[in-house]
Every structure is written in C-alpha cells, then in structure tokens.
C-alpha positions in Angstrom: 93.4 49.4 -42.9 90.4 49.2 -45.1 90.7 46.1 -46.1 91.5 44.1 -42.7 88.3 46.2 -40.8 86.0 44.9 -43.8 87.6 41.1 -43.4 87.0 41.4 -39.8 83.2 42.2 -39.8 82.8 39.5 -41.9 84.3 37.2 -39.6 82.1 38.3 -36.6 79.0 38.1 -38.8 79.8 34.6 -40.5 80.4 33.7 -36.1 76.9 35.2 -35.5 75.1 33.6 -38.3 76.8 30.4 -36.9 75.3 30.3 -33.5 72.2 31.8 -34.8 72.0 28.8 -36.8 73.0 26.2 -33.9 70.5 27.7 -31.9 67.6 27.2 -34.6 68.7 23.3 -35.2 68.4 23.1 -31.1 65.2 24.3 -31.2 63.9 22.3 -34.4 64.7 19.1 -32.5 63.6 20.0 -29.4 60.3 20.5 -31.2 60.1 17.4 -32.7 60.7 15.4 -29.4 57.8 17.0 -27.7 57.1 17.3 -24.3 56.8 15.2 -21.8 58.1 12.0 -19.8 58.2 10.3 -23.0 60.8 13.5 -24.6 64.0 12.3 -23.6 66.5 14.2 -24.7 70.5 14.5 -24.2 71.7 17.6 -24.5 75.5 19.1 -24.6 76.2 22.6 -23.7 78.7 25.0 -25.9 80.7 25.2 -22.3 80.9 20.9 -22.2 78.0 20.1 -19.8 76.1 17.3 -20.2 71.8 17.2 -19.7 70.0 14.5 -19.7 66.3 13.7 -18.8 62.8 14.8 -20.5 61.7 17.9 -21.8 59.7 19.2 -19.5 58.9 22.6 -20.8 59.2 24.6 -24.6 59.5 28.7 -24.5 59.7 31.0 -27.2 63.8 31.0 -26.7 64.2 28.6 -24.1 63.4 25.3 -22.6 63.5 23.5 -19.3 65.3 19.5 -19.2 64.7 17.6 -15.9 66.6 15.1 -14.8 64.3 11.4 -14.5 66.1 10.6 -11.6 66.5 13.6 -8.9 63.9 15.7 -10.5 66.2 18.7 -10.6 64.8 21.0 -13.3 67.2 23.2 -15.8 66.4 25.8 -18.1 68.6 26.0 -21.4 68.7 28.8 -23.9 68.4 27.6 -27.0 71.8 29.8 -28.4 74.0 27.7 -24.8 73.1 24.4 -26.8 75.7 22.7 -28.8 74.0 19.4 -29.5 70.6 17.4 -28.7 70.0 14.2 -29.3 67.3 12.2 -28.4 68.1 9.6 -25.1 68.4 6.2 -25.8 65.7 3.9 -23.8 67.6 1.1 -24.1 65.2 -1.4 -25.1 63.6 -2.4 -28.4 61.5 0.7 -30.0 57.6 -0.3 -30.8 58.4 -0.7 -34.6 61.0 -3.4 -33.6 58.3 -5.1 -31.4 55.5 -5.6 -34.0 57.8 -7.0 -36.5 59.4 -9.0 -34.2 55.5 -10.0 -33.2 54.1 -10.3 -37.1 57.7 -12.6 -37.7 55.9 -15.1 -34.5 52.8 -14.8 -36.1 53.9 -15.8 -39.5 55.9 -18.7 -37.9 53.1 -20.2 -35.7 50.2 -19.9 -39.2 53.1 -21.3 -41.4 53.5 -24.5 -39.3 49.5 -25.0 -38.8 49.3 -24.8 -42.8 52.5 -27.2 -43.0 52.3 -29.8 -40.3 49.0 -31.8 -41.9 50.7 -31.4 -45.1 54.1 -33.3 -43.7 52.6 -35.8 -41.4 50.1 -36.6 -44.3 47.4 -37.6 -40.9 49.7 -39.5 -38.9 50.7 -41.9 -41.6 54.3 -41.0 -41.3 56.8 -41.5 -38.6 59.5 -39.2 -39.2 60.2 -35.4 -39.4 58.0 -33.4 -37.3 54.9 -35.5 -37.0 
C-alpha cells in the first residue's frame, strides 16, 4: 500500500511540473512577440480552442488576444494554453524583401559595368548591344 501511494504522488507531481512547465513556455513566447497590432499570435487551448489575432495585453499570469477582425477581446491564462505560435502574415517578411531588393541592385550595377564591355561602343551588332 506503501508503495502504490508513493508511485501515485509522483505521478500527480511529474502532471503538475508538466503544466507548470507549458504554462512558462506560453509565457516565454508570448513575451517575445510583444505587444501590439504587429504581435500576432495563434494560440490553442488545452480544451481544443483555437485564438487568433494580436496580443493586445501581457499580465503577471495572464494575457488578453483580440481578434483583428471583430475586435472581440479574450483573456487567456497562461496554464489554459497548450500552444502559441506566431500568425502567419502571409506575405514576404522584411529580411526576404531587402535581399530580394540588394539581388535587383546587384543585377541592374552588373549590367551598367558589363554592357560597354560587350557592345565594345556600338562596334558590334550582336548580343545585347
């Protein structure tokens, strides 16, 4: 009788440490996408509900999602939170747009630089000239 009441409290307190745990990782990445209109965040309950919008507020064990398009406003406890994950914008991110930029740029100096070089001053009639 021992034995199974000792194998039993561990087995709650390994479930408690777990959520515990869950709840800090929620909170961790709700910290690191801010707050604001630009925070969008996706979140999934432990009971299978689905959040999405922008962080629109950060408490000490709580935070508040509101929805971009109706403007209804929830507040989450962190330890309810099964999984966040930051919302797709579904566009191209601002690191993809300056290398896609500096990849034009490169392109347009390369052919200034080139072009005199090929056409040798309009001497030549084929290629590019």
């Amino acid at each position: 009788m021992i034995l199974a009441t000792s194998l039993a409290f561990q087995s709650v307190l390994a479930q408690g440490g777990r959520d515990a745990n869950a709840a800090a990782k929620a909170r961790l990445r709700i910290e690191a996408l801010g707050v604001g209109s630009s925070a969008r965040a996706d979140v999934k309950l432990l009971d299978g509900t689905r959040l999405k919008g922008y962080v629109s507020a950060k408490e000490q064990d709580s935070f508040t999602i509101t929805d971009s398009k109706t403007g209804a406003s929830s507040v989450v406890r962190y330890d309810e939170v099964a999984e966040v994950k930051k919302a797709g914008g579904g566009g191209l991110s601002t690191k993809s747009w300056i290398i896609f930029g500096s990849a034009i740029a490169g392109a347009v100096v390369t052919w200034i630089i080139i072009k005199p070089v090929l056409c040798d001053g309009g001497a030549q009639s084929r290629g590019p000239c």
